[in-house]
Backbone bond lengths (Angstrom), bond angles and torsions (degrees), N, CA, C in turn:
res aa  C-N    CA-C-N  psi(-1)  N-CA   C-N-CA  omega(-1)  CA-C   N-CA-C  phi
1 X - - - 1.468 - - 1.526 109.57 -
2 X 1.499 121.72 131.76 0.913 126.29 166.57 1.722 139.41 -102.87
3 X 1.002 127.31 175.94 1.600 116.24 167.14 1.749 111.17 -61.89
4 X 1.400 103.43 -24.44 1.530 102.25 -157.38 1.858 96.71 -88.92
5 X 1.569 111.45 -2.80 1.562 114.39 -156.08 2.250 89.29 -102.63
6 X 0.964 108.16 8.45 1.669 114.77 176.05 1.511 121.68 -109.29
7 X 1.099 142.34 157.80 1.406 128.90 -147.94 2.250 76.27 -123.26
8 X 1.453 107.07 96.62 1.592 107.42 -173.39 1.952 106.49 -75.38
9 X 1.427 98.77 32.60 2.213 109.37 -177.76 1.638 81.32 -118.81
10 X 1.555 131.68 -32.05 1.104 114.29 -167.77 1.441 103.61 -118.57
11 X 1.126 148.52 62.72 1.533 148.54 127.20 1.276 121.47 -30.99
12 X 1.386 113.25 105.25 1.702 106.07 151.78 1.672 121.85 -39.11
13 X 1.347 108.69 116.43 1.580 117.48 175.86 1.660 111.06 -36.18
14 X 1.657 97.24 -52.05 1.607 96.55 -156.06 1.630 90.30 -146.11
15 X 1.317 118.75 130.68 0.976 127.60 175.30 1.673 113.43 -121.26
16 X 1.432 122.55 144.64 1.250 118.82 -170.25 1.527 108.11 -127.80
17 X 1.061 125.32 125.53 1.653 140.04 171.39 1.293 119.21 -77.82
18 X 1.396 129.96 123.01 1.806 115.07 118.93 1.031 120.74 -89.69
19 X 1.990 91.88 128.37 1.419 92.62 -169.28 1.701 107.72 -90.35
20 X 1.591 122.79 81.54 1.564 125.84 -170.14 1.698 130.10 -94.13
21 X 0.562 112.54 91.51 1.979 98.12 -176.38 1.268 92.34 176.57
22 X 1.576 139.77 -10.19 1.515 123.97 -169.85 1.600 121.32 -49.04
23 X 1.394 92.86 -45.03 1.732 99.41 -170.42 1.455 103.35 -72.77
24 X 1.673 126.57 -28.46 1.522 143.28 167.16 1.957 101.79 -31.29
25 X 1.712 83.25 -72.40 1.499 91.57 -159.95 1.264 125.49 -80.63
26 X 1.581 105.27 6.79 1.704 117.41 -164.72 2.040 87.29 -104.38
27 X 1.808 112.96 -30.85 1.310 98.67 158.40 1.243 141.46 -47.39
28 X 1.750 93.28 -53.40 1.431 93.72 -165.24 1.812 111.55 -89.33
29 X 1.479 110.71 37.83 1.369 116.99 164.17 1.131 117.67 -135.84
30 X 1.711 116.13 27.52 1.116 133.57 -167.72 1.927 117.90 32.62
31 X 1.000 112.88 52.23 1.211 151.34 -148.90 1.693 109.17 -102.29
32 X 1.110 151.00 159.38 1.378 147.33 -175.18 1.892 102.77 -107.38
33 X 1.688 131.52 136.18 1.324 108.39 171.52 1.051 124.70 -59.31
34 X 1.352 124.11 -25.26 1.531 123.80 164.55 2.191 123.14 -54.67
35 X 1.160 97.11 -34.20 1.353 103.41 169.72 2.055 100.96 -72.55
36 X 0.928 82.71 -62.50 1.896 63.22 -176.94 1.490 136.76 -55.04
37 X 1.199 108.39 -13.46 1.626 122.01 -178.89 1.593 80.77 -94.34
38 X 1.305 130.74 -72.62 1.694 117.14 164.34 2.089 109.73 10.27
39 X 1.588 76.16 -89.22 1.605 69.79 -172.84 1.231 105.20 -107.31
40 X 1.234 137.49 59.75 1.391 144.91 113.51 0.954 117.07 -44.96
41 X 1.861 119.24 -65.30 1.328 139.05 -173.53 2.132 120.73 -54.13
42 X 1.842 82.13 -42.26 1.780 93.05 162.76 1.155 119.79 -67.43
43 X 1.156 112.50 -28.87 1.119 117.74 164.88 2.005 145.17 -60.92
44 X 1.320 99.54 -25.72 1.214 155.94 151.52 1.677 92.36 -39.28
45 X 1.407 110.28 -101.15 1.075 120.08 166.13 1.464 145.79 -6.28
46 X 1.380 104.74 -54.10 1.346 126.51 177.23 1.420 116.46 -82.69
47 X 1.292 110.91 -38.55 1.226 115.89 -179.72 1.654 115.27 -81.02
48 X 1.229 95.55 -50.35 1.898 93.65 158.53 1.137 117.71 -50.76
49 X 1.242 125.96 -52.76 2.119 120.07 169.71 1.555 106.01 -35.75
50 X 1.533 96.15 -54.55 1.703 102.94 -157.73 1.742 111.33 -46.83
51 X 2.038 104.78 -49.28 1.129 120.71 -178.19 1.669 113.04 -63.08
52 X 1.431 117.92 -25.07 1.430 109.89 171.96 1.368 117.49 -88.72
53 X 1.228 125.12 -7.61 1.498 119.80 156.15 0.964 109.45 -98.50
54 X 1.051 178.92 -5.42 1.385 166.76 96.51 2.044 116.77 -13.96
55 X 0.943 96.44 -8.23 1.704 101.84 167.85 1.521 109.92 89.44
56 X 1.376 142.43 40.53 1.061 159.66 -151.08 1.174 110.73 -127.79
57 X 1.698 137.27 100.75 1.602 126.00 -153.25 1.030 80.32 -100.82
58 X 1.494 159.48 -37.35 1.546 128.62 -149.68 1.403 119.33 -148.77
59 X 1.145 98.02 122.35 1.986 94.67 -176.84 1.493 109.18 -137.31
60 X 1.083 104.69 128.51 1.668 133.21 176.45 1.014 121.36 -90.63
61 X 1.354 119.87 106.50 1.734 110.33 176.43 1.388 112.92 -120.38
62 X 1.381 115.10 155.83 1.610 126.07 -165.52 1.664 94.02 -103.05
63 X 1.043 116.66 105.02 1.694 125.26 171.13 1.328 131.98 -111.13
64 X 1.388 106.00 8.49 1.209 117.42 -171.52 1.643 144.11 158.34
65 X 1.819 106.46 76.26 1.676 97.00 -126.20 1.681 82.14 -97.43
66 X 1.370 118.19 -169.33 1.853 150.49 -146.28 1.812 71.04 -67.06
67 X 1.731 108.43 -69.64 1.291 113.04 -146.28 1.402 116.50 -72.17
68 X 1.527 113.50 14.33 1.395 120.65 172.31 1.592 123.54 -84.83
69 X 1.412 93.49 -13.27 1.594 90.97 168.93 1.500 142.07 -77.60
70 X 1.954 93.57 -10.47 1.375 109.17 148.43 1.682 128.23 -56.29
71 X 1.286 138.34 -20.15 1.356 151.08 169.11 1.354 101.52 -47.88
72 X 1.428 111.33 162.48 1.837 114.14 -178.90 1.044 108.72 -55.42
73 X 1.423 122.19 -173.96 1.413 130.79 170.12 1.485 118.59 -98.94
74 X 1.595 113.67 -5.33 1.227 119.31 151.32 1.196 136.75 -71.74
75 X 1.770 95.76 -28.05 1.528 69.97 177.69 1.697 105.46 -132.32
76 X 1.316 106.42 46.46 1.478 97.44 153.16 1.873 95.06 -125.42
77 X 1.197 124.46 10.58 1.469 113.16 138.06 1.372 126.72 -55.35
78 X 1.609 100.47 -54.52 1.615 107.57 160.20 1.657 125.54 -41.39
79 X 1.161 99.43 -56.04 1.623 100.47 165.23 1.107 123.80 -62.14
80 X 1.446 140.71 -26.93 1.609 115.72 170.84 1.387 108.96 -80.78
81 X 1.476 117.06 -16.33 1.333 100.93 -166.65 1.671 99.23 -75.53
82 X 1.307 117.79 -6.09 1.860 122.47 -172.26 1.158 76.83 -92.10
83 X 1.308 168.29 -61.35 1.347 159.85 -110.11 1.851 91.13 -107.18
84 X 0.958 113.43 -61.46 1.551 112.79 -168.01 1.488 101.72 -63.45
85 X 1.043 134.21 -69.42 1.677 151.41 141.19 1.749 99.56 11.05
86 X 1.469 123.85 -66.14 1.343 141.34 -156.11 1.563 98.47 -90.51
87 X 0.845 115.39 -67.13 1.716 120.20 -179.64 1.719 100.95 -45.96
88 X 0.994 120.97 -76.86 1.673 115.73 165.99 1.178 118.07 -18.09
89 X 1.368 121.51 -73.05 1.448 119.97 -175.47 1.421 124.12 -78.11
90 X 2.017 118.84 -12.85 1.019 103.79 -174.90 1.248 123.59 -81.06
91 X 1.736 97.74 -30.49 1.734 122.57 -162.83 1.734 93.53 -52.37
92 X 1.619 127.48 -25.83 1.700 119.39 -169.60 1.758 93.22 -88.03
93 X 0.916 107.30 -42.54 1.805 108.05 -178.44 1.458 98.82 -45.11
94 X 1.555 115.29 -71.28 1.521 119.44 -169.00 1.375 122.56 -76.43
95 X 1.304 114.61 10.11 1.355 135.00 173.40 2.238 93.64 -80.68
96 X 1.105 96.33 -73.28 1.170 126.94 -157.56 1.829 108.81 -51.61
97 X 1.636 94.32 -41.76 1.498 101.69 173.23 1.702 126.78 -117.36
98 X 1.767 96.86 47.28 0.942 116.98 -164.69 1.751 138.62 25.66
99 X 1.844 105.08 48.28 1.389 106.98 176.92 1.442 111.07 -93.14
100 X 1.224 121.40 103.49 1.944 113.70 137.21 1.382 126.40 -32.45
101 X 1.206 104.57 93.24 1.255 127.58 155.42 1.374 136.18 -58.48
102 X 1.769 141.21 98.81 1.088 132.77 167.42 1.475 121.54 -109.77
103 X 0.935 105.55 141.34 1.752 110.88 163.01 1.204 136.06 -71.49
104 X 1.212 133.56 88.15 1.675 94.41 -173.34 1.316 126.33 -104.97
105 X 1.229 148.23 171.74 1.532 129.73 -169.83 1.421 118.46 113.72
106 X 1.009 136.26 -166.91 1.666 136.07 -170.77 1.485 104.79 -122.99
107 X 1.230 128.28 95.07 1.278 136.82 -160.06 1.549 120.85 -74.59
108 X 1.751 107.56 -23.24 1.203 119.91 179.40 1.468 143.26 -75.61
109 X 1.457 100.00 8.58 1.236 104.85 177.62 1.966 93.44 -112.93
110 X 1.218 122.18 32.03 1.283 112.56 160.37 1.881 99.71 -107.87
111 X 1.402 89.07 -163.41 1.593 92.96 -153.95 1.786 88.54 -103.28
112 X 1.188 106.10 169.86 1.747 112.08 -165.17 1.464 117.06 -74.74
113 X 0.878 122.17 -33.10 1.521 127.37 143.22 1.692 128.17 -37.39
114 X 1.386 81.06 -57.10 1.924 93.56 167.68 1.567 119.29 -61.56
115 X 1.711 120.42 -30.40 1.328 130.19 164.73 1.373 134.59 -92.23
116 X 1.668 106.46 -1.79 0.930 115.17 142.37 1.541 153.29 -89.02
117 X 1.081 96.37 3.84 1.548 126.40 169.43 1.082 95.13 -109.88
118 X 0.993 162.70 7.30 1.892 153.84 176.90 1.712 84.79 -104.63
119 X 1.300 121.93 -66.76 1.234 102.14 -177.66 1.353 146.93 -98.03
120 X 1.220 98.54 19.18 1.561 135.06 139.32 1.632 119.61 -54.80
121 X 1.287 125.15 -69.34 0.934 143.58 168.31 2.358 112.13 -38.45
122 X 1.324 84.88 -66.03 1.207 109.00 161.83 1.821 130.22 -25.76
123 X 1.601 70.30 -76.33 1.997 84.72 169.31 1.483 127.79 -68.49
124 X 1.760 107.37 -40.11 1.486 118.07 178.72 1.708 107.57 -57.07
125 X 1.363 118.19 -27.74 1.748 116.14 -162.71 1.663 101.85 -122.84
126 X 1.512 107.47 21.55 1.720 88.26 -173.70 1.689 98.40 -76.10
127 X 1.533 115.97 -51.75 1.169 109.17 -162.75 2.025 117.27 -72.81
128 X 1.393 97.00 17.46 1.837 111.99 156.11 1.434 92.23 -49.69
129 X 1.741 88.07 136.48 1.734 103.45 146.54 1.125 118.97 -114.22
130 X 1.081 131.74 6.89 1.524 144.65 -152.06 1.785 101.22 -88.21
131 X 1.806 87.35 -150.90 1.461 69.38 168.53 1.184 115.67 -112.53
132 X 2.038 117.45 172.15 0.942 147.55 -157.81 1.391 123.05 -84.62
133 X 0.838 120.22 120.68 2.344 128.43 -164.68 1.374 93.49 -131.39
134 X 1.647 117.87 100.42 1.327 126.35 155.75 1.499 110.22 -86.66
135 X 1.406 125.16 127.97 0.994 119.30 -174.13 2.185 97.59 -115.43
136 X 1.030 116.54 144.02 1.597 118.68 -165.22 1.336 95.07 -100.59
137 X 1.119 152.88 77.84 1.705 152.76 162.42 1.693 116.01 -70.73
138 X 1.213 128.98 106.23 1.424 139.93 -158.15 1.487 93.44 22.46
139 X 1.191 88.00 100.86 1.629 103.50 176.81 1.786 105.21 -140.53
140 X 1.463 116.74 147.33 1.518 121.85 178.22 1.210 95.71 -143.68
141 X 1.494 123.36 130.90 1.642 117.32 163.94 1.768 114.97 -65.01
142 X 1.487 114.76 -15.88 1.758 75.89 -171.74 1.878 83.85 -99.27
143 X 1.348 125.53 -15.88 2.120 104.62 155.15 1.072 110.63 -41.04
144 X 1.761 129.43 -52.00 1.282 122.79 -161.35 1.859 112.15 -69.68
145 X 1.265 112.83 -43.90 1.512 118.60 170.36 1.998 108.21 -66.66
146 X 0.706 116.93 -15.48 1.550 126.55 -170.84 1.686 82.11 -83.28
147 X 1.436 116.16 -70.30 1.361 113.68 -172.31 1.191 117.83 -73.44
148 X 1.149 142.24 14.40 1.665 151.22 167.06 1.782 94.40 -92.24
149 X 1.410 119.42 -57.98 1.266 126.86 179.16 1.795 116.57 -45.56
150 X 1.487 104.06 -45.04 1.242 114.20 159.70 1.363 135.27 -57.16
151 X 1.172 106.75 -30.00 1.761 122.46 -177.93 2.018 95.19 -69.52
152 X 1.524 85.49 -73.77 1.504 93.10 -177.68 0.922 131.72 -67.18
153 X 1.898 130.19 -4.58 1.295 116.54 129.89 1.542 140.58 -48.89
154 X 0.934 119.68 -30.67 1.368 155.86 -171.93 1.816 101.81 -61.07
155 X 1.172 93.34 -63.15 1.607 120.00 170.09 1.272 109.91 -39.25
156 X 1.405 116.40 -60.15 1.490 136.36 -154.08 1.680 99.02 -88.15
157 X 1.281 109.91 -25.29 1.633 115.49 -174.47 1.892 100.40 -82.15
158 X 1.026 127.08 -38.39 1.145 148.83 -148.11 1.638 112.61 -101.16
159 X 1.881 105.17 -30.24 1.371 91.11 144.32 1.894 83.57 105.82
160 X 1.485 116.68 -1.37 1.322 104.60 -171.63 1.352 123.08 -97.90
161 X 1.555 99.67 4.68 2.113 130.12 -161.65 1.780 113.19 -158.65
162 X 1.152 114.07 123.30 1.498 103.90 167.87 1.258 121.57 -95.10
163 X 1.240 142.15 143.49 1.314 155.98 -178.08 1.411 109.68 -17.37
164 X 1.614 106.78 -43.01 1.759 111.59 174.11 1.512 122.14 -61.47
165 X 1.579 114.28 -39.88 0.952 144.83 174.58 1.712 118.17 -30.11
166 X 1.859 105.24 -36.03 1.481 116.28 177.25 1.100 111.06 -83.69
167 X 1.389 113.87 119.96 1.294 147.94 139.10 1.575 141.95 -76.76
168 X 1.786 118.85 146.79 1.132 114.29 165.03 1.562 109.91 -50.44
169 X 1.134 137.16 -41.89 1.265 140.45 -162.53 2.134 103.73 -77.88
170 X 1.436 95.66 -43.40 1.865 97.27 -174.66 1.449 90.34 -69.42
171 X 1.091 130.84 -58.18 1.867 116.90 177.30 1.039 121.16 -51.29
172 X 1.286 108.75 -36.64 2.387 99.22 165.87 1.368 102.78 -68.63
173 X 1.245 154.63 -37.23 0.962 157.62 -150.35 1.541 120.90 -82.81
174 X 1.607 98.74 -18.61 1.679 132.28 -166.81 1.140 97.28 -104.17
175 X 1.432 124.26 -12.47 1.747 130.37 -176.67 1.667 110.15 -75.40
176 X 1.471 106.56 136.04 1.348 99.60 151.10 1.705 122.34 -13.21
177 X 1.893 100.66 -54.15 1.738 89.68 -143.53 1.747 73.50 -86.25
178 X 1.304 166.59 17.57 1.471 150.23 -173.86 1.392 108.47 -32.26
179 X 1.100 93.14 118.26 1.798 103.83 169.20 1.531 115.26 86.25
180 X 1.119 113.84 10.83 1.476 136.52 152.16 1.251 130.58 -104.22
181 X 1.707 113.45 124.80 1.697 95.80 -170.01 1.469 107.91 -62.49
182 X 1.636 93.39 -173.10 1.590 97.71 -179.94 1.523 95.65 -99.84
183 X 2.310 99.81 153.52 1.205 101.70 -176.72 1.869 121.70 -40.93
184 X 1.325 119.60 139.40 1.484 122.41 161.28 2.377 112.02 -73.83
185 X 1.570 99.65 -31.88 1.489 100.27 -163.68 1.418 92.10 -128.81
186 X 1.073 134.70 126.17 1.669 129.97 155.16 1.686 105.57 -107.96
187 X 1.218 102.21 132.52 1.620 121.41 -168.07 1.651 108.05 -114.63
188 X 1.053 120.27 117.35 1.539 124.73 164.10 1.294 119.20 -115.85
189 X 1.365 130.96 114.56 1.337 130.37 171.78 2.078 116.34 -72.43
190 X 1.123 92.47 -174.36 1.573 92.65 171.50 1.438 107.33 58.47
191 X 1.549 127.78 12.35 1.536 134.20 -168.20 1.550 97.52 4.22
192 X 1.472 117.93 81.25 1.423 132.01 112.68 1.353 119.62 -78.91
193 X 1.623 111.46 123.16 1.586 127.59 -160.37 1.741 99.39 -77.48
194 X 1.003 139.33 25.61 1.692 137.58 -159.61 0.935 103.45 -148.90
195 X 1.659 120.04 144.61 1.175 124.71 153.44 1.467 149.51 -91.90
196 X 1.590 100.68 28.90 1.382 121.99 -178.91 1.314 117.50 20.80
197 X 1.119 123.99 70.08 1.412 127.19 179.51 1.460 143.11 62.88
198 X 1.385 102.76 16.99 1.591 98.31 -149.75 1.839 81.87 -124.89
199 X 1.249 83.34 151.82 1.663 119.30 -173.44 1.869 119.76 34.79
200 X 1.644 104.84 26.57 1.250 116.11 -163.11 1.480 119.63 -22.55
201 X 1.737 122.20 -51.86 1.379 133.93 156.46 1.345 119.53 -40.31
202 X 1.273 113.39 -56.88 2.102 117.37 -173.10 1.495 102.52 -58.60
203 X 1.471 119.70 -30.21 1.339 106.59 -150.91 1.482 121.74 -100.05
204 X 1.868 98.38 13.58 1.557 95.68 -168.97 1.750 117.35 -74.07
205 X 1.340 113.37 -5.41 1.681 93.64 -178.52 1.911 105.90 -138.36
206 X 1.915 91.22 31.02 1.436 120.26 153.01 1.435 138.62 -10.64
207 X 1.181 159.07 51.41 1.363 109.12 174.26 1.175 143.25 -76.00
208 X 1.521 117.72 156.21 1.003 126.43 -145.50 2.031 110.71 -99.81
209 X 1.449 119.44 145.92 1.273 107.96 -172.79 1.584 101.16 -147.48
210 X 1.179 112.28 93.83 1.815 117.37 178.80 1.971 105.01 -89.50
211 X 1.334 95.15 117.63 1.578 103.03 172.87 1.429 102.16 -101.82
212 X 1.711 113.63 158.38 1.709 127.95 177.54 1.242 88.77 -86.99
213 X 1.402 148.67 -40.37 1.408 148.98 -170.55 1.552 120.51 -53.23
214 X 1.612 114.98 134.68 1.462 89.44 -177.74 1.679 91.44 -87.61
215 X 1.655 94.99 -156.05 1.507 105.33 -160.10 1.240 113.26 -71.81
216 X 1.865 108.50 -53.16 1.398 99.33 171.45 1.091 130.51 -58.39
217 X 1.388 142.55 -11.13 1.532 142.71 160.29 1.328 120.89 -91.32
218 X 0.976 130.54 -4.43 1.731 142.57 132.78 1.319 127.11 5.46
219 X 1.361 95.59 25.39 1.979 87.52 -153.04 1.879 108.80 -76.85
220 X 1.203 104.01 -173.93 1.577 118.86 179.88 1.545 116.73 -42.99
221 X 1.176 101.47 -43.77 1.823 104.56 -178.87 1.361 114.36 -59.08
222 X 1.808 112.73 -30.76 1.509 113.79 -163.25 1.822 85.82 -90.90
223 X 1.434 123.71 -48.37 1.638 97.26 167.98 1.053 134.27 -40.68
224 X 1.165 121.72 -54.92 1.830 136.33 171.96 1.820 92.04 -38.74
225 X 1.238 112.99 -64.26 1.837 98.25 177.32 1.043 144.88 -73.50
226 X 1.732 104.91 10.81 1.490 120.23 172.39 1.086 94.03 -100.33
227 X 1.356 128.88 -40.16 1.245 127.29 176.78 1.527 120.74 -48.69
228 X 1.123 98.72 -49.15 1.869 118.52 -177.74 1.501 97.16 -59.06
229 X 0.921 119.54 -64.14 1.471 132.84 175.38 1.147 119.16 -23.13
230 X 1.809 122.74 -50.31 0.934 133.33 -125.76 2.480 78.39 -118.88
231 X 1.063 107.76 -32.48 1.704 115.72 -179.25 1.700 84.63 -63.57
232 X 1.157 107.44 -65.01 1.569 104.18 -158.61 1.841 116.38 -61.91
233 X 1.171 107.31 -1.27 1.991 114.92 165.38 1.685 100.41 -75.79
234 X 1.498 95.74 144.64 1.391 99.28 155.83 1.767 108.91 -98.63
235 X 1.108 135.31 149.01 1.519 140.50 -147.79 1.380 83.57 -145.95
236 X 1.549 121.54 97.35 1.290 140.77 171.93 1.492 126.27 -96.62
237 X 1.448 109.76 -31.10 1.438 127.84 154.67 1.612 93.14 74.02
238 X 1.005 110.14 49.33 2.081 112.23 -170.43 0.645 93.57 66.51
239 X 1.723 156.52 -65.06 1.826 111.71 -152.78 1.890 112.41 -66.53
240 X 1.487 70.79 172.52 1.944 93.15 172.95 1.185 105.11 -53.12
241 X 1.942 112.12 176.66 1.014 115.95 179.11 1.466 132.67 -73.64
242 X 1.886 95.62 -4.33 1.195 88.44 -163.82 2.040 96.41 -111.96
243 X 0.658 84.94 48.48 1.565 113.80 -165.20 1.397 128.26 -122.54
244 X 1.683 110.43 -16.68 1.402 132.10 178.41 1.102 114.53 -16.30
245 X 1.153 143.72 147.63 1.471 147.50 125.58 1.269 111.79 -126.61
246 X 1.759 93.10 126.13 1.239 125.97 -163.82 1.881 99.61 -67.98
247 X 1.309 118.51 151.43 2.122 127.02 174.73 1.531 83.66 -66.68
């Protein structure tokens, strides 16, 4: 698959990742789990470049959700130290090639180092116009709708919204992603058939893209065929056929 084999008038706006298979592919190379989240994370990288030259404003990646803190204690030690490590060096990368950087998720149960690079990261790329790198840091979609519910209670207690006032639209708006459309392509490598929790709200009129590849081998060619994949759906959004609306 090539760049030239995608129709570049029809790009998915915003595409969203799990990034899954690290510990997969760091097995089957007799490999350490810490080496595969390693270059998971490079991985990360490359593929986010790829999507901002190629004309792709928004990509979401799942790096690290609520229910990961069940994992050993080895190796989500391993993981902050990739998290502190990555946030440092990325915030100058995405500085440099104008990416906006967001976080999304509840940042406070990492360690102060770890939140200081989140909002580091944060501040150095807000005023990016470029494109957009959501990164998911202990993040769960029904926490994230739980905490939208919270906001806009809050609202309603406070006298600033009346009960009528809630909307499908004021609850996206209460989301992490507010003011970002919702994903057009969701991509899972390692073909796990589920979407483990992530962006439960964004993803209802989705399509969907399961790769055999794990993450770190993920490369550009297998986007280009999610991509391809994703031109050749018709995206009806409930209406009929004759009702289309075109991505």
């Amino acid at each position: 698959m090539e760049l030239t084999d995608i129709d570049k008038n029809n790009l998915p706006k915003h595409i969203a990742i799990i990034m899954d298979g690290n510990r997969r592919w760091a097995k089957e190379r007799g490999l350490t789990t810490k080496e595969g989240h390693i270059a998971g994370a490079k991985n990360l990288e490359k593929i986010g470049q790829y999507c901002s030259e190629i004309g792709i404003k928004h990509l979401t990646v799942y790096a690290f959700s609520t229910e990961n803190w069940k994992r050993s204690e080895e190796e989500i030690a391993a993981l902050m130290l990739i998290f502190r490590s990555y946030l440092h060096s990325f915030s100058k990368k995405a500085d440099k090639h104008d990416i906006k950087v967001n976080i999304l998720g509840d940042p406070s149960a990492f360690d102060k180092r770890i939140q200081k690079g989140i909002q580091n990261v944060i501040e150095k790329t807000k005023n990016n116009t470029g494109f957009v790198l959501n990164v998911a840091l202990n993040y769960g979609g029904r926490a994230e709708i739980t905490n939208a519910a919270k906001k806009i209670a809050s609202q309603v207690k406070n006298g600033e919204i009346d009960v009528e006032d809630i909307t499908e639209d004021l609850i996206t708006d209460n989301l992490y992603t507010g003011g970002q459309p919702d994903p057009d392509l969701f991509i899972r490598p390692s073909y796990e058939l589920r979407t483990s929790n992530f962006l439960t709200w964004q993803l209802a009129y989705t399509e969907f893209y399961f790769s055999k590849k794990n993450w770190p081998e993920f490369d550009e060619e297998e986007l280009l065929t999610a991509i391809k994949e994703y031109q050749n759906r018709n995206r009806r959004f409930g209406g009929r056929p004759d009702e289309e609306k075109k991505a």
